[in-house]
C-alpha positions in Angstrom: -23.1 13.5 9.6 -22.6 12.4 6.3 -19.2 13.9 4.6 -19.7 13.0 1.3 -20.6 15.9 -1.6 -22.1 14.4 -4.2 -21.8 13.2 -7.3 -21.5 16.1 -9.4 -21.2 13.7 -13.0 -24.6 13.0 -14.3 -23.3 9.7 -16.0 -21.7 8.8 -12.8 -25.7 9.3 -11.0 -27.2 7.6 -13.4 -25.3 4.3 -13.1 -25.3 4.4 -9.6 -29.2 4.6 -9.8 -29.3 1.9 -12.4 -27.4 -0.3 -9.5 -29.3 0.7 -7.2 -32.6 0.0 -9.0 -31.0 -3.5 -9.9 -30.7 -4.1 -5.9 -34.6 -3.2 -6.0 -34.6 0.3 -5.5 -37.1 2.0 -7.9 -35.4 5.1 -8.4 -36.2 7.9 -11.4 -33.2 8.0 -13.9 -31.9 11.4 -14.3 -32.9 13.2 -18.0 -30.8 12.9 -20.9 -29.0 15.8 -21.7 -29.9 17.2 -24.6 -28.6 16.6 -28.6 -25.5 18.7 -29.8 -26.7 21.5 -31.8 -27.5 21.1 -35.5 -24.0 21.3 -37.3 -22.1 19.8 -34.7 -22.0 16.7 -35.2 -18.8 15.1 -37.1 -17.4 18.3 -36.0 -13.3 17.8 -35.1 -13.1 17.9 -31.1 -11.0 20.6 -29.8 -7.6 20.3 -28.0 -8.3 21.3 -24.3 -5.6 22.5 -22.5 -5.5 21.3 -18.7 -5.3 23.7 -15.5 -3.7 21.7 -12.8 -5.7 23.9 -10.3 -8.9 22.6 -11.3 -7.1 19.2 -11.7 -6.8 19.2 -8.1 -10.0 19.9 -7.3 -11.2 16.7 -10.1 -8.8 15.0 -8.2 -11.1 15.1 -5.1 -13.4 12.3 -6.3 -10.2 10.0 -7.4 -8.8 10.5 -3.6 -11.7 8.2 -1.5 -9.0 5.5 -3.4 -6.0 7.0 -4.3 -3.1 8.9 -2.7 -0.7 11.2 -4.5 1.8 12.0 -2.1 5.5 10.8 -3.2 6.3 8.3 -1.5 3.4 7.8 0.1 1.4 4.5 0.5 -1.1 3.3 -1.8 -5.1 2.7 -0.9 -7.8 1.1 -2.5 -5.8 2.3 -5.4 -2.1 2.7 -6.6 -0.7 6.0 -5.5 -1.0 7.9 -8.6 2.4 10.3 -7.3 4.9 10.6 -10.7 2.2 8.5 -12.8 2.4 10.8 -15.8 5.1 9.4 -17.9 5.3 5.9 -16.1 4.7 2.2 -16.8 0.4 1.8 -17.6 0.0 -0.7 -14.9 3.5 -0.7 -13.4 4.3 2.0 -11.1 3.2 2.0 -7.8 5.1 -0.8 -6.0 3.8 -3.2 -4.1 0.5 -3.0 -5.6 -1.1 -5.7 -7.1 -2.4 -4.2 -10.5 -5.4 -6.2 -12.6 -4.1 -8.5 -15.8 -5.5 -6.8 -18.0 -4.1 -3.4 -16.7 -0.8 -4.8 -16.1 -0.7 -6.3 -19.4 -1.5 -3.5 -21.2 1.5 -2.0 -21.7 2.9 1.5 -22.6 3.2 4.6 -21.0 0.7 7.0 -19.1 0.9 10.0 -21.2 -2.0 12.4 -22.3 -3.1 10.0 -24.7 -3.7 7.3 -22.7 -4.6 9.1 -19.5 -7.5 10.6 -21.4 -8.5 7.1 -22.7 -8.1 5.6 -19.0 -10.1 8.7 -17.8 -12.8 8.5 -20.4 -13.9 4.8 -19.9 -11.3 2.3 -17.8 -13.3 -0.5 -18.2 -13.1 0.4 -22.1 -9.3 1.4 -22.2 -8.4 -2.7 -20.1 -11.4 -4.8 -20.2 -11.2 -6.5 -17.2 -9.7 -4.0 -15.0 -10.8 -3.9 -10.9 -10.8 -0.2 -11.0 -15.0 0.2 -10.3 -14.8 4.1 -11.6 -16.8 4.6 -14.8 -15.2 7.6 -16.0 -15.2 11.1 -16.2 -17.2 12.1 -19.2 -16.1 16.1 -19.2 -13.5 16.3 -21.5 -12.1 19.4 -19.2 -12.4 17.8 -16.5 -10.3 15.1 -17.8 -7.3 17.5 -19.1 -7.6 19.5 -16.2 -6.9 16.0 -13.8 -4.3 15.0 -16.6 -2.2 18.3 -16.0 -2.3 18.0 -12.0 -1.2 14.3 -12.2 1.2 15.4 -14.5 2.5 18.0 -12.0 2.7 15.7 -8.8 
């Protein structure tokens, strides 16, 4: 009876399988993906343009935590409604943000929602949010344009 999907992120697997080996499982690591072709490397990343569509559907793994209805109340996580454009750490009230994300400062703009998205643990060492990222960089504009429509 189990509702959950997955975890469709192969980073995401593999440190849950690296925790779950430390807890004295003895569980085979996914593969590495392969090397960027020859002539890639160094190469300029391109601009992605977000679709806040597919946004929504990225947003499926962020809502086990968070809620995005205005108004609404927060969960496990702030409520991420009118985030783009607001205080990094500040927002939602009433919830009781980490130091290090509350002292960070700044706005949540694309900038900074792709550096929170990429890595949150790198973008406010220190912060309680668990999530390790989301390593697609489409993935990431695509979630960045629905947050910034809601």
């Amino acid at each position: 009876k189990m509702t959950f999907a997955g975890i469709e992120d192969g980073q995401d697997r593999a440190n849950l399988l690296v925790y779950l080996n430390k807890q004295g499982s003895n569980l085979p690591l996914p593969p590495v993906p392969a090397a960027p072709a020859a002539g890639a490397a160094g190469a300029a990343p391109a601009v992605v343009a977000g679709d806040p569509a597919k946004g929504a559907e990225v947003f499926k793994k962020c809502a086990a935590c968070h809620t995005i209805n205005g108004g609404g109340a927060n969960g496990i996580g702030p409520n991420l409604a009118k985030v783009f454009g607001a205080d990094v750490g500040k927002h939602a009230a009433g919830f009781a943000y980490s130091p290090a994300l509350a002292g960070k400062g700044g706005k949540w703009d694309e900038k900074t929602l792709d550096a929170w998205l990429t890595s949150p643990r790198d973008f406010a060492n220190g912060t309680k949010m668990t999530f390790a990222g989301i390593e697609n960089p489409q993935d990431r504009a695509d979630l960045i344009a629905y947050l910034k429509a809601n």
